[in-house]
C-alpha positions in Angstrom: 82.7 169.3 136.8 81.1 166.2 134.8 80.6 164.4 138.2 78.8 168.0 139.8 76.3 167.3 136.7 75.9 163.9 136.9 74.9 164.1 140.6 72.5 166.4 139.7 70.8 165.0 137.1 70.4 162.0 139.6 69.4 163.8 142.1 66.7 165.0 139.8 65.6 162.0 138.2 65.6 160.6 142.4 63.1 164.0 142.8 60.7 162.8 139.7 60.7 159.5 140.7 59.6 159.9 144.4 56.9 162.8 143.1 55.4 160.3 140.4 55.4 157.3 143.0 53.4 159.8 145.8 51.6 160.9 142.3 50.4 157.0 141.9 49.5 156.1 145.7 47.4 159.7 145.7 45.6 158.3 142.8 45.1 154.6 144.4 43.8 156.8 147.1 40.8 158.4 145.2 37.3 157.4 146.3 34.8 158.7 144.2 32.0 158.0 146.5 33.7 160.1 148.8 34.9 162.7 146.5 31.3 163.4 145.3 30.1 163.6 148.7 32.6 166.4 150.0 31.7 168.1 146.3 28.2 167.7 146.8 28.4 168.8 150.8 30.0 172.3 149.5 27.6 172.0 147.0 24.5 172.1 149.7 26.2 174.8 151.3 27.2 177.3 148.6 23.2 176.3 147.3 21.9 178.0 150.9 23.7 181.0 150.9 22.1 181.4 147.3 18.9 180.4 148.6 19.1 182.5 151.3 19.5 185.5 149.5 17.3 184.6 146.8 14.6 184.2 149.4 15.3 187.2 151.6 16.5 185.6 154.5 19.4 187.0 154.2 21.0 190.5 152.7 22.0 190.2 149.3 25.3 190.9 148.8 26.7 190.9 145.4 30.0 189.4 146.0 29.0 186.5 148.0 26.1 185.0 145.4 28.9 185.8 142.7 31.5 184.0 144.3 28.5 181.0 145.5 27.3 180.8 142.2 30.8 180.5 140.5 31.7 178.0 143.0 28.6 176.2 141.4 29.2 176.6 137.9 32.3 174.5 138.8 30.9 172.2 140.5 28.9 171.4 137.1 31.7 171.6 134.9 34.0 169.3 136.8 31.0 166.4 136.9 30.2 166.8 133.2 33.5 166.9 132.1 35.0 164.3 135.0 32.2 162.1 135.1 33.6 159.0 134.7 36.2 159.8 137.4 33.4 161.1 140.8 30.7 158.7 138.7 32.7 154.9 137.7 30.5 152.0 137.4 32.2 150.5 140.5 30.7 153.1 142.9 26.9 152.2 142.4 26.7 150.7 145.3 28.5 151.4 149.1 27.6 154.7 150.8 26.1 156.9 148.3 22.7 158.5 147.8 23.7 158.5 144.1 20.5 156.5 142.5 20.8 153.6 140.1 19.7 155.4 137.2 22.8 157.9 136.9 24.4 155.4 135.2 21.2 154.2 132.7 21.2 157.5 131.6 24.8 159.1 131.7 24.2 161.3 128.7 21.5 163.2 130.3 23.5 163.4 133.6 25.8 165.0 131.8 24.0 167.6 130.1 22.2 168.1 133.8 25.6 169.1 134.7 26.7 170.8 132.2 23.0 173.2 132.5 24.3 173.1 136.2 27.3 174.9 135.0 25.4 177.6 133.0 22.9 178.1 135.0 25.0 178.7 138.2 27.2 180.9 135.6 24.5 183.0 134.3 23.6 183.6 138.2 26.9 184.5 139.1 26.6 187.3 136.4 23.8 188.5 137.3 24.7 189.3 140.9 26.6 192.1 139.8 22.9 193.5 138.2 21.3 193.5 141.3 18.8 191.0 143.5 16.0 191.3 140.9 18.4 190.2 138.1 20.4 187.8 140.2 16.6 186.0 141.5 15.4 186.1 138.1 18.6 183.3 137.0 18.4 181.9 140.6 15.1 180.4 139.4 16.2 178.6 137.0 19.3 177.7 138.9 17.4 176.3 141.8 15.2 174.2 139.2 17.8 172.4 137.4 18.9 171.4 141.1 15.4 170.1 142.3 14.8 168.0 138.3 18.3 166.1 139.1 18.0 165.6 142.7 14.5 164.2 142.4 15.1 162.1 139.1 19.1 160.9 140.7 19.2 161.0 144.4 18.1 158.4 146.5 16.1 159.5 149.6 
């Protein structure tokens, strides 16, 4: 019986081990230039659909700019609150369009973000009120998205 528990617990401790060592090469693994640009790609595209319907081009459906605009929101909230993670001081340069000036001014990057995540957040609720209410926080949405890009983006 002892040696039925003993093998288990090894065969345990074996199963932590090999998750923790695929845990460490996953995280050798991480490029933040890349893992902005996938973030900010879906960004783009969940920003269209809202733009879309905000403009007319499209139907509004109250749903879609709900679940758009929540996709948003945490968008926001992960880069203010993982900044240092999609944002390290080693990934100024290579292939990114992030300007130089994110990182002379982190603070107020972060606070861009963290409006990002309201913003989007208070559009997401307002969906459910109907187009006027829902273009009436798109505004401001769409704003906040325009003062970072052109202050933090590179061309």
């Amino acid at each position: 019986m002892k040696v039925f528990s003993v093998s288990r617990i090894a065969g345990a401790m074996a199963l932590v081990g090999a998750v923790g060592v695929a845990a460490l090469a996953f995280a050798d693994n991480f490029d933040p230039i890349k893992e902005r640009r996938a973030l900010m790609k879906q960004d783009g595209q969940t920003s269209k659909v809202l733009f879309d319907m905000a403009q007319g081009t499209t139907p509004f459906d109250a749903a879609k700019a709900a679940e758009a605009a929540t996709t948003m929101s945490k968008l926001g909230h992960t880069f203010a609150t993982e900044f240092d993670k999609y944002f390290p001081d080693s990934s100024k340069t290579g292939d990114t369009k992030a300007a130089p000036a994110i990182w002379d001014n982190k603070d107020e990057v972060k606070k861009l973000f963290v409006s990002l995540e309201t913003d989007a957040k208070a559009s997401a609720d307002a969906a459910a009120k109907g187009v006027d209410a829902f273009k009436a926080t798109f505004a401001k949405l769409g704003s906040n998205c325009k003062g970072c890009h052109e202050k933090y983006k590179l061309q």
